[in-house]
C-alpha positions in Angstrom: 2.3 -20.3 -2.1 1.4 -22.3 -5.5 1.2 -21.3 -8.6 -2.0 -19.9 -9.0 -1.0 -16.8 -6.3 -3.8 -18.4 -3.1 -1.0 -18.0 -1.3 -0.7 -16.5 2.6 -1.2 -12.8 0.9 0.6 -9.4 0.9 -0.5 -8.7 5.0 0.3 -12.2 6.0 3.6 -11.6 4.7 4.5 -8.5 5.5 2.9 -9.5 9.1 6.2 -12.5 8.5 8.6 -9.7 7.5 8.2 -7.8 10.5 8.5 -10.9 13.4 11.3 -12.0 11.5 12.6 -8.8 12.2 12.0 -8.6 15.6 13.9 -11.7 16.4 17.1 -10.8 14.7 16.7 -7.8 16.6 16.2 -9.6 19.9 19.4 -11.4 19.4 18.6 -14.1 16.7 20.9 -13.7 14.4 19.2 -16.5 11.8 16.1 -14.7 11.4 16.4 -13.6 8.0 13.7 -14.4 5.5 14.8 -17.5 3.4 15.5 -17.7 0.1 12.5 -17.5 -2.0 10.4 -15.1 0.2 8.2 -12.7 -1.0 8.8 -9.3 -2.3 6.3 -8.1 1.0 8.5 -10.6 3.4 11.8 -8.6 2.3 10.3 -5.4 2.3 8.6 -5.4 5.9 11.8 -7.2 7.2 13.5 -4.1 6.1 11.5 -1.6 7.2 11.2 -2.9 10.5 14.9 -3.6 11.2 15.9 0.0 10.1 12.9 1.8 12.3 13.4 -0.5 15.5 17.3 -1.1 15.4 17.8 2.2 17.9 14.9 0.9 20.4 17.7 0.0 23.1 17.6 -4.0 22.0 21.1 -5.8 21.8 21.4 -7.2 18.8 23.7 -10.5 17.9 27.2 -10.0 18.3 28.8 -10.0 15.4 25.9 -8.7 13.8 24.6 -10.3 10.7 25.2 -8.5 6.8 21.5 -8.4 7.3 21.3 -6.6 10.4 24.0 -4.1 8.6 22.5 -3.8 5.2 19.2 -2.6 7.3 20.7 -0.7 9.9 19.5 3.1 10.2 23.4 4.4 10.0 23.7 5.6 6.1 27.7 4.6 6.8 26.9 0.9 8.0 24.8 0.0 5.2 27.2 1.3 2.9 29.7 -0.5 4.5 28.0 -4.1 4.2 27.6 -3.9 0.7 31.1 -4.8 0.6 30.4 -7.8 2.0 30.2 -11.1 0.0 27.3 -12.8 1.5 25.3 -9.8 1.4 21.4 -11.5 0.1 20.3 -10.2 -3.0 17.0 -8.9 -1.8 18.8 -6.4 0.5 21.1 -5.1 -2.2 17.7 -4.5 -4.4 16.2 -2.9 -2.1 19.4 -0.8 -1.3 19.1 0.3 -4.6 16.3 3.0 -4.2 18.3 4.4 -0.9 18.2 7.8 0.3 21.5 8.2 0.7 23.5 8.2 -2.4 26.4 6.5 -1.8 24.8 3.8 -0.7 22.6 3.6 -3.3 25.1 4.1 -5.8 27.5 1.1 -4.3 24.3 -0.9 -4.3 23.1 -0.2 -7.8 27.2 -1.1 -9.1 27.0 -4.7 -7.1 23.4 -5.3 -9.0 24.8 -5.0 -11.7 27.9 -7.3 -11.8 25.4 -9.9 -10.2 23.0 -9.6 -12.9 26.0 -10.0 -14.8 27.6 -13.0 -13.2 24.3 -14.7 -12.6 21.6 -13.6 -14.4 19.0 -16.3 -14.3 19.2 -16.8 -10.8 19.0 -12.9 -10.0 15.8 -12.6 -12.3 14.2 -15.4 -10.5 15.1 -14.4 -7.3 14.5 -10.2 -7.3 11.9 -9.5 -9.9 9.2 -9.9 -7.8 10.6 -7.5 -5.3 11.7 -5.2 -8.0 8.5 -4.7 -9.4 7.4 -3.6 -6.0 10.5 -1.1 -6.2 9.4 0.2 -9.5 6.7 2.2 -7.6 9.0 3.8 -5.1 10.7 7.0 -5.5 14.1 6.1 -7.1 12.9 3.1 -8.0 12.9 3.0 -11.6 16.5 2.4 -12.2 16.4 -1.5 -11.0 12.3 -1.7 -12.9 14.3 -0.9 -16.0 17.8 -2.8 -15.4 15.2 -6.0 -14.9 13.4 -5.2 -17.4 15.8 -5.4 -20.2 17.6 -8.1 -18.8 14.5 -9.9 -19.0 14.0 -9.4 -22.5 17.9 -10.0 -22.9 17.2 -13.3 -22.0 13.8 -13.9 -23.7 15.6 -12.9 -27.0 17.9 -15.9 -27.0 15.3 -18.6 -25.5 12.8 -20.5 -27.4 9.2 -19.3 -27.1 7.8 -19.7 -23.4 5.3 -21.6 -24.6 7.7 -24.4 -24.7 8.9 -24.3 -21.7 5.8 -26.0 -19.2 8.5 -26.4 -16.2 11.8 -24.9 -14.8 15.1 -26.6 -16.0 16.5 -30.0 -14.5 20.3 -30.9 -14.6 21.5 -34.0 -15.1 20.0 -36.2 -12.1 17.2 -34.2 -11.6 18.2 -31.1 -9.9 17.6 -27.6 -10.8 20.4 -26.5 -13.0 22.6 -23.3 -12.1 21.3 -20.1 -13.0 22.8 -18.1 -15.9 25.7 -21.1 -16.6 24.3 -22.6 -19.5 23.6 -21.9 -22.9 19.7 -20.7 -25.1 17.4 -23.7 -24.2 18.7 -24.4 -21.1 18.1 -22.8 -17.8 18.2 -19.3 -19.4 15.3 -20.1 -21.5 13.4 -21.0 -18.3 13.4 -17.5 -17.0 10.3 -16.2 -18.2 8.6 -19.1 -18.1 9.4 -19.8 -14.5 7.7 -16.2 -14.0 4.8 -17.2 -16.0 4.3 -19.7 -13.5 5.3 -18.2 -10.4 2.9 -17.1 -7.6 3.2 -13.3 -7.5 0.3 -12.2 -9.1 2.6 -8.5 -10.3 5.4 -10.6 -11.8 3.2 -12.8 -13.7 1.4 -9.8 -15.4 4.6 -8.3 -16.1 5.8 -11.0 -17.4 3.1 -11.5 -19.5 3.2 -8.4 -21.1 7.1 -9.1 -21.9 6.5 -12.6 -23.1 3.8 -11.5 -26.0 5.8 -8.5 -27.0 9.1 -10.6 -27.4 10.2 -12.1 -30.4 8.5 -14.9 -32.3 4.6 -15.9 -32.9 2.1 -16.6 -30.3 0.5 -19.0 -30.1 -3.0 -19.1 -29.6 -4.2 -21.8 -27.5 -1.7 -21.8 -25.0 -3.1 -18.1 -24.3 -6.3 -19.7 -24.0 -5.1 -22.8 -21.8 -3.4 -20.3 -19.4 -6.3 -17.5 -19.2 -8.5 -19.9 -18.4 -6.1 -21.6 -15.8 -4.7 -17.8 -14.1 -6.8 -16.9 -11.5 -6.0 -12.6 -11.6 -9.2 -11.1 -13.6 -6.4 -8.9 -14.9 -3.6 -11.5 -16.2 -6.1 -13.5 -17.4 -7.7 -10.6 -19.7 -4.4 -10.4 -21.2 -3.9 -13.8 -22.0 -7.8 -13.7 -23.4 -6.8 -10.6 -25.6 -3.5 -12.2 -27.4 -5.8 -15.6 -27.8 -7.8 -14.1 -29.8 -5.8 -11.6 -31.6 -2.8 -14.7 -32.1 -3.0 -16.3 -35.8 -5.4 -19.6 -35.1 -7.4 -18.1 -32.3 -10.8 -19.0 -34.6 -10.6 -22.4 -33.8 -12.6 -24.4 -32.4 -9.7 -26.2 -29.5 -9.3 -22.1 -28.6 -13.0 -20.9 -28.3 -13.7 -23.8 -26.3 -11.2 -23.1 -23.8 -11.7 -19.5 -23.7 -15.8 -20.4 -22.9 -14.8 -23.0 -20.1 -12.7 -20.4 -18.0 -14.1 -19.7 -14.9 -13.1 -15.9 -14.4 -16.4 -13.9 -16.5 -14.3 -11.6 -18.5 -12.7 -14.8 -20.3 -15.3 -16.5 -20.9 -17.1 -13.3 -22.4 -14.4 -13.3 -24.5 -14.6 -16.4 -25.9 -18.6 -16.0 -26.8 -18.0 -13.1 -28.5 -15.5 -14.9 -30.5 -18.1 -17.4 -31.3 -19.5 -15.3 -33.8 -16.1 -15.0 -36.0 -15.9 -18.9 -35.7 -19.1 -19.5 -37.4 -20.8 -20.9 -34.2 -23.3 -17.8 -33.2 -25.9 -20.7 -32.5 -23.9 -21.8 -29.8 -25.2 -18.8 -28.0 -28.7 -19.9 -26.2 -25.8 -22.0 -24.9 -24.4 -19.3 -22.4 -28.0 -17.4 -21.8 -28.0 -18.8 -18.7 -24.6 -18.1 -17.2 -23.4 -17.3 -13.8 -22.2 -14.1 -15.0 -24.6 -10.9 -15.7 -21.6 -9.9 -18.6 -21.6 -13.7 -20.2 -25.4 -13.3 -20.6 -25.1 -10.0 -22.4 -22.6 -11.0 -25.0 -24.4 -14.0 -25.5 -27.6 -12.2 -26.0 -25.8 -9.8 -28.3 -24.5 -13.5 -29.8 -28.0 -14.8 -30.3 -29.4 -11.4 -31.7 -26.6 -11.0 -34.4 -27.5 -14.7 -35.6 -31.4 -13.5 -35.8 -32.8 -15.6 -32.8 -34.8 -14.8 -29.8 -32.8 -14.5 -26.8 -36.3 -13.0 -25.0 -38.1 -16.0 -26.1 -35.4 -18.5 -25.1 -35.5 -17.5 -21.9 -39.1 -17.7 -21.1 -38.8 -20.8 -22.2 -36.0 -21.8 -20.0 -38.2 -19.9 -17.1 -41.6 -22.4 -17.7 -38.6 -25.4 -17.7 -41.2 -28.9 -16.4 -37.5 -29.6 -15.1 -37.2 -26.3 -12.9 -35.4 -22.9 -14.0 -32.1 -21.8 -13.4 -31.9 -18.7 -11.2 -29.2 -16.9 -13.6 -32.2 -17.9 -16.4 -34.4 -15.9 -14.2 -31.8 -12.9 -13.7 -31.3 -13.3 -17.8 -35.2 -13.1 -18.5 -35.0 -10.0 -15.9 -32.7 -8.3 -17.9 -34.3 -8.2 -21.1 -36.5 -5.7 -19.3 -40.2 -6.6 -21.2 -42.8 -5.5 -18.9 -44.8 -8.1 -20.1 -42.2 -10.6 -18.1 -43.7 -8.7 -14.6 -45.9 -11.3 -14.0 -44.4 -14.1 -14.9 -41.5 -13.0 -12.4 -43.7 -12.0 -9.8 -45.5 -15.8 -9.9 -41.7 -17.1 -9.4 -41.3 -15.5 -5.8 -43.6 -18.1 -4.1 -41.3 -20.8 -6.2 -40.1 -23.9 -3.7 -36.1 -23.3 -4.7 -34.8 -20.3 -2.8 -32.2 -19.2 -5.3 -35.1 -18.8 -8.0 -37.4 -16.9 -5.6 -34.3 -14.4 -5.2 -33.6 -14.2 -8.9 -37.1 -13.4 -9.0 -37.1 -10.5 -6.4 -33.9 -9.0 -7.9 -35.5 -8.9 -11.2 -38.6 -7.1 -10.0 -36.5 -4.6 -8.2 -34.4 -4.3 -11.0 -37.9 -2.8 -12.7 -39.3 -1.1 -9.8 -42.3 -3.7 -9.3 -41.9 -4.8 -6.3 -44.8 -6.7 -4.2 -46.5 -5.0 -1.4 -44.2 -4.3 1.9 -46.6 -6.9 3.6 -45.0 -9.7 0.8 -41.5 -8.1 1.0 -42.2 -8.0 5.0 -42.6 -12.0 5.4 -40.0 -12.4 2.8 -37.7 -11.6 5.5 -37.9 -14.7 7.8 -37.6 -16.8 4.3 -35.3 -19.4 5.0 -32.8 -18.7 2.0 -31.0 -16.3 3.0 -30.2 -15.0 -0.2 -34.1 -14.3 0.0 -33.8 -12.3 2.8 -30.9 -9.9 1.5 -33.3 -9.4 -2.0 -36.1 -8.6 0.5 -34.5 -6.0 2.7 -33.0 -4.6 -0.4 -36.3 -4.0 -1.7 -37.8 -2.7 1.4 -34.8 0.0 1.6 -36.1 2.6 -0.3 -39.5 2.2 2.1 -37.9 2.0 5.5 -39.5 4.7 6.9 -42.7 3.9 6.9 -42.3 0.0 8.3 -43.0 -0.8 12.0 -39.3 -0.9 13.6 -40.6 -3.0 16.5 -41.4 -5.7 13.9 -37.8 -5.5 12.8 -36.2 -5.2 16.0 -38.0 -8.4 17.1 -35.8 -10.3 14.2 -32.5 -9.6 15.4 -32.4 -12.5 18.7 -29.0 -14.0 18.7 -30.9 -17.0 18.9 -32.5 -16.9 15.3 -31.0 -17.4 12.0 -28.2 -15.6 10.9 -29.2 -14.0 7.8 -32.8 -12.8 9.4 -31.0 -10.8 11.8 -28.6 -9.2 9.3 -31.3 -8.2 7.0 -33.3 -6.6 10.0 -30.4 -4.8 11.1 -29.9 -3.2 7.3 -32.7 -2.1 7.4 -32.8 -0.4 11.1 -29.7 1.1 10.2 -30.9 2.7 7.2 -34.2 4.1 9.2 -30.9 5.5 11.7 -32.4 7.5 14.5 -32.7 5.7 17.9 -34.1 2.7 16.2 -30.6 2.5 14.6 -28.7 2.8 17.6 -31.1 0.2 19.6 -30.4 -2.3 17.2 -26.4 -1.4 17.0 -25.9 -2.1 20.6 -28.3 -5.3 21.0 -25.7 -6.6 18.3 -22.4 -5.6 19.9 -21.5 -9.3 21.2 -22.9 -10.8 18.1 -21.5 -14.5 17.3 -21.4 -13.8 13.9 -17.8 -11.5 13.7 -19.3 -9.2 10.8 -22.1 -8.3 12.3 -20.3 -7.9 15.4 -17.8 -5.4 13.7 -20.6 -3.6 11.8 -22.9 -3.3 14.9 -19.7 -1.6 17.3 -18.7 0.9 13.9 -22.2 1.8 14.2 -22.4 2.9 18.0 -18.6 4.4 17.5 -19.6 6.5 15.0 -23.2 7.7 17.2 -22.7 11.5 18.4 -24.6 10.7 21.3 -26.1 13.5 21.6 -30.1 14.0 22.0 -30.8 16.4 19.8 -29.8 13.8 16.9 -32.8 11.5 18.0 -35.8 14.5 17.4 -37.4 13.3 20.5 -37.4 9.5 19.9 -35.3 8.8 23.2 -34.6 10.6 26.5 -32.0 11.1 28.0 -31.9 8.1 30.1 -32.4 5.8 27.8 -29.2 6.9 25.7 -27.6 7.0 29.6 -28.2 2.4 29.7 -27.4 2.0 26.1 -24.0 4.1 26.6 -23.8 1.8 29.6 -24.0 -1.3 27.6 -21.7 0.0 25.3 -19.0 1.6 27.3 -16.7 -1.0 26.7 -16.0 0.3 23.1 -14.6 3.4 24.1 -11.5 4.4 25.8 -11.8 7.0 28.9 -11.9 9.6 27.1 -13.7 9.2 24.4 -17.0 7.7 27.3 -16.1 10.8 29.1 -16.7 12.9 25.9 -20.2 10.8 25.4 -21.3 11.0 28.8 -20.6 14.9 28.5 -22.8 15.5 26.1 -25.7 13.7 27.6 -25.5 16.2 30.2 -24.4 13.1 32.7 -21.8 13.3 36.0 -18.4 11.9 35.1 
């Protein structure tokens, strides 16, 4: 996993934990997650070692510290503690036990490692001990890291200058918690700055801008802008702007490049303190509904004409942005209806559905006859603004013009939008359209169309009429495949049918 956290994900890993787990158990005695895991690969590996050790499986012989530091006996995991080369992860997670002696033993040999080796430790467990924090019992190691962490920020210089983790001589990684402030020890927080669990980095934000020393502004920028969690990043926005310098120019700019929303809000708003509020028409036309507000509130506070900007930006010789078109929509003049309206027969396909939004967004929709051939538009987002708009008017369409849209053979995103809106008219119509879809291609609709003949009761007095009963008999025919014996049975039952 790299730095910015797109790694395999919490699921993947835990889905790592547990094979790893059944393999030791199996008789493997090297499958242990390797150094450097993550918190969920640790975690899953122990859960599943400890519920599946008594499943009649022989184990390796002798059995490995982390087949004992896992097992289900409270007396055998106490035991291995005693052990030297018992991993680190284990003894964490040991630490929030049930049983109290072994919790107690694991919580003394945490801290004499922390001791002995601090640097390598913090790198090593606070991922995993964040994750611990939540548990019950678990706030004893969240606060032993915790202060060790700002134990070690206390004697380091400031993070921000520290871009990489520590080199010995010869270039390789010097030993943890061996050498003296500035050297590896000053990489600790920086190294979890940098590192790919998205938990540790906000926690380690929040120590590094309440430790000692100044901030400094524009590397609070540079790294909001380059951390890809809307939540780390809003902190690193926040103590940009609040850090002595963050009115410069080098700062705004970096904030307004970001490519998470909230950031670049951020720096907008800051435009103003700057002296740049001009800059605003700038950002009228962003990708993002909240950069468009503040910028609108930008180019009010300087006295322009955010309204008339972007009408002017619509009529563009050169051809308008759609998010121009979703900014004009917002302004929410009636007098824009028809300029909106004359956009939805426009030749680029993410203006038309700007357009539609817009006029949805005000309740002026065209006719259902527009909306209607709107469907089969080849933009797909077209499609989705159409059937949107037709949602609130379902009832009264023709569902045999719908159902004719959903062939496997047409375009994806006609069929989709045809099926939202059948399922929203529900009834038999609904369930018609459910099963016609169960062997989609496309695996969403696939999955949506089977949840939607699961969750059918099946019964004919849910139709009013619409369907007999043998024609619920061949769709629960087609569909029977979905359900297990008994759950056909139950179906079957209540269409009044012979098991």
């Amino acid at each position: 996993m790299n730095r910015t956290g797109r790694g395999a994900g919490p699921a993947s890993d835990a889905a790592t934990g547990r094979a790893l787990a059944e393999e030791l158990l199996d008789g493997c005695a090297a499958a242990v997650p390797a150094p450097g895991a993550g918190p969920d690969v640790w975690l899953a590996f122990a859960e599943q070692v400890r519920s599946r050790a008594h499943g009649g499986r022989r184990p390796p012989v002798p059995a490995p510290p982390a087949l004992r530091l896992c097992h289900p006996s409270g007396w055998i995991r106490e035991a291995a503690l005693a052990e030297p080369d018992a991993p680190v992860e284990l003894v964490a997670v040991l630490t929030t036990d049930q049983a109290a002696p072994v919790r107690d033993r694991a919580r003394t040999l945490m801290e004499r490692t922390l001791h002995a080796s601090p640097v390598a430790t913090l790198r090593a467990v606070t991922p995993l001990a964040l994750r611990l924090g939540r548990r019950h019992r678990g706030d004893w190691i969240l606060e032993r890291f915790e202060d060790a962490l700002r134990r070690q920020a206390a004697v380091a210089p400031p993070w921000w200058h520290l871009p990489g983790p520590p080199t010995a001589p010869g270039g390789t990684t010097a030993p943890g918690g061996t050498t003296a402030p500035g050297g590896a020890t000053a990489h600790v927080l920086a190294g979890l700055l940098d590192g790919p669990d998205r938990r540790a980095r906000q926690f380690a934000v929040r120590l590094a801008l309440t430790g000692p020393g100044r901030t400094d502004a524009l590397e609070c920028a540079r790294r909001a802008a380059a951390e890809p969690d809307p939540a780390t990043a809003a902190l690193w926005a926040d103590a940009a702007l609040a850090a002595p310098g963050s009115a410069g120019d080098a700062v705004i700019d970096v904030l307004t490049g970001a490519r998470i929303p909230t950031v670049r809000a951020a720096g907008v708003t800051a435009l103003r303190r700057a002296g740049r509020a001009a800059e605003g028409t700038r950002y009228l036309a962003d990708s993002s509904g909240l950069v468009r507000a503040c910028a609108r509130w930008l180019v009010g506070q300087d006295g322009g004409d955010a309204h008339g900007h972007y009408r002017w930006l619509v009529r563009d010789p050169a051809g308008p942005s759609p998010y121009a078109v979703a900014g004009l929509a917002e302004c929410g003049r009636e007098d824009d209806t028809d300029l909106l309206r004359g956009l939805v027969a426009h030749p680029v396909g993410t203006v038309r559905a700007a357009a539609l939004a817009g006029l949805r967004r005000r309740e002026a929709v065209p006719e259902d006859s527009v909306l209607l051939a709107l469907l089969d538009d080849p933009a797909p987002s077209v499609a989705r603004e159409a059937s949107l708009a037709l949602l609130p008017v379902v009832r009264r369409l023709d569902p045999s013009y719908l159902a004719g849209r959903l062939d496997v053979r047409g375009p994806l995103h006609v069929r989709r939008a045809a099926f939202r809106l059948l399922r929203a008219r529900g009834g038999i119509h609904a369930l018609r359209a459910a099963v016609a879809l169960i062997d989609d291609w496309h695996p969403r609709t696939r999955t949506t169309a089977r949840a939607a003949v699961c969750a059918c009761r099946w019964h004919p007095a849910e139709f009013d009429g619409e369907a007999d009963r043998a024609e619920l008999a061949a769709l629960l025919k087609r569909s029977a495949k979905l359900f297990d014996d008994y759950g056909l049975g139950l179906r079957r039952s209540r269409l009044g049918l012979k098991s």
